[in-house]
N, C-alpha and C positions, 0 to 999 in steps of 0.2 A: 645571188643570194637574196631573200624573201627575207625582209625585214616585220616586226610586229607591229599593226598599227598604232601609235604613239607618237612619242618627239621624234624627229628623224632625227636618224644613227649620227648625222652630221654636226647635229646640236649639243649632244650628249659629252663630248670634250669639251665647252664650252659650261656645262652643268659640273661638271667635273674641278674645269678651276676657279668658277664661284665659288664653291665649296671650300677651297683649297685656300684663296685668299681671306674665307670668314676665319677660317681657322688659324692660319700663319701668324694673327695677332699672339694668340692661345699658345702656341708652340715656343715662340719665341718668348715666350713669361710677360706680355708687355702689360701694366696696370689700369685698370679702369674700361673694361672692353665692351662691358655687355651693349650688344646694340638690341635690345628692346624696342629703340626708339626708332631706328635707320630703316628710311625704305628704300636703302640701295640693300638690304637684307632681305627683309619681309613685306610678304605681298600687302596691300593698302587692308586686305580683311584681317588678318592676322593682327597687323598695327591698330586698328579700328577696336577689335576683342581686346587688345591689352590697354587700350586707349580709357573703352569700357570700364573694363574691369577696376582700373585704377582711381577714375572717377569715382566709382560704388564705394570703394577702401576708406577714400576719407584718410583720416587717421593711421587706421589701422594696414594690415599688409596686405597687399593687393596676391590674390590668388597665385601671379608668377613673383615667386619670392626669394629670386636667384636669377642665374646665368640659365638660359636657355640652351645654347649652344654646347655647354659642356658640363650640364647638368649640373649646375656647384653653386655652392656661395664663394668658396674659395678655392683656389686651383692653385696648381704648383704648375709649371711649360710641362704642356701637356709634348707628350711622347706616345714613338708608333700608331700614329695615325694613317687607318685605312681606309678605304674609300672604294666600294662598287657602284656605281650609278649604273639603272636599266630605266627604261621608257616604262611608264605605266597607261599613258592615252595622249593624246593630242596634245600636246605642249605642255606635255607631265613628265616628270620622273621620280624615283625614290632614288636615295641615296643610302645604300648600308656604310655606319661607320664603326668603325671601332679606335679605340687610343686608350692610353692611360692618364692617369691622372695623379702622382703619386703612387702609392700600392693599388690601386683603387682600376681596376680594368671596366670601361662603359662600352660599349653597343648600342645606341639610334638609329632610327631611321628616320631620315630629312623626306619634305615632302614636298617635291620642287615645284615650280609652276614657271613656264616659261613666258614672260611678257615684253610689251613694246620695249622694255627699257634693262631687259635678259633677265638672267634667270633672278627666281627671289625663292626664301622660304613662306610655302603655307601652312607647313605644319610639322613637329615634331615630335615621333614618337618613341617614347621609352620602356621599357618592361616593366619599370616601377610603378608608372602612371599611366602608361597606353599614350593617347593621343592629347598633346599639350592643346589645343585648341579646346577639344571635348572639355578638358579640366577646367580652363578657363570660364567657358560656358556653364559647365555646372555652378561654380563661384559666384559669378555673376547670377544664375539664378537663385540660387542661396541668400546673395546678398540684398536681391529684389526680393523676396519672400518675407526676408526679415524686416527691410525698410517700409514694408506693406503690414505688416501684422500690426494690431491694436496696441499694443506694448510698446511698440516704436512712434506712436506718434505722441505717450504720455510726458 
């Protein structure tokens, strides 16, 4: 069998229960989870953008202004949680998920990246907003934009 060039088939269980342990906090209702901060989650550029971005905020609320993982400020034990992982290139993979949330059914997709220290997330995408990274970035540009105008230095 001709596998697609990408992570090898071998890896892909291994992306699968990363996944599965980000989530297990979530499911089981446990409080205070968001790892925003954990780079046994996300890869060091990801953490770097939210690192960013939060610097810019100051005061105010930094562009990721919730739960990354399960799209929320507030979540109830999330239920029916799916999980397809496919290879996308070289020590990549996507991860389709699906669960609920309350009434509340969500759909992402995880954008995995396999490194020295296994897999982490690089990026999440949602139908609300597309790609959590992009979002962040525009923010952060927005936020430079603003900190740079005449106005802002009065």
């Amino acid at each position: 069998m001709l596998l697609p060039a990408g992570a090898p088939a071998s890896s892909l269980p291994a992306a699968e229960s990363f996944l599965r342990r980000v989530f297990a906090p979530y499911l089981a209702g446990s409080d205070a989870i968001a790892p925003t901060h954990d780079p046994a989650v996300f890869t060091a550029e990801m953490l770097a953008l939210i690192a960013h971005d939060e610097a810019l905020a100051g005061q105010e609320d930094p562009t990721l202004d919730g739960d990354p993982i399960c799209y929320c400020q507030d979540y109830q034990p999330l239920r029916d949680l799916t999980l397809a992982v496919r290879a996308t290139g070289r020590n990549r993979a996507s991860a389709s998920v699906a669960f609920a949330n309350g009434e509340t059914r969500q759909r992402m997709t995880f954008m995995l990246v396999a490194t020295t220290a296994g897999w982490r997330i690089a990026d999440i995408r949602t139908p609300q907003d597309g790609s959590l990274a992009a979002l962040i970035r525009q923010g952060i540009a927005k936020r430079q934009r603003l900190n740079s105008s005449p106005s802002a230095t009065r």
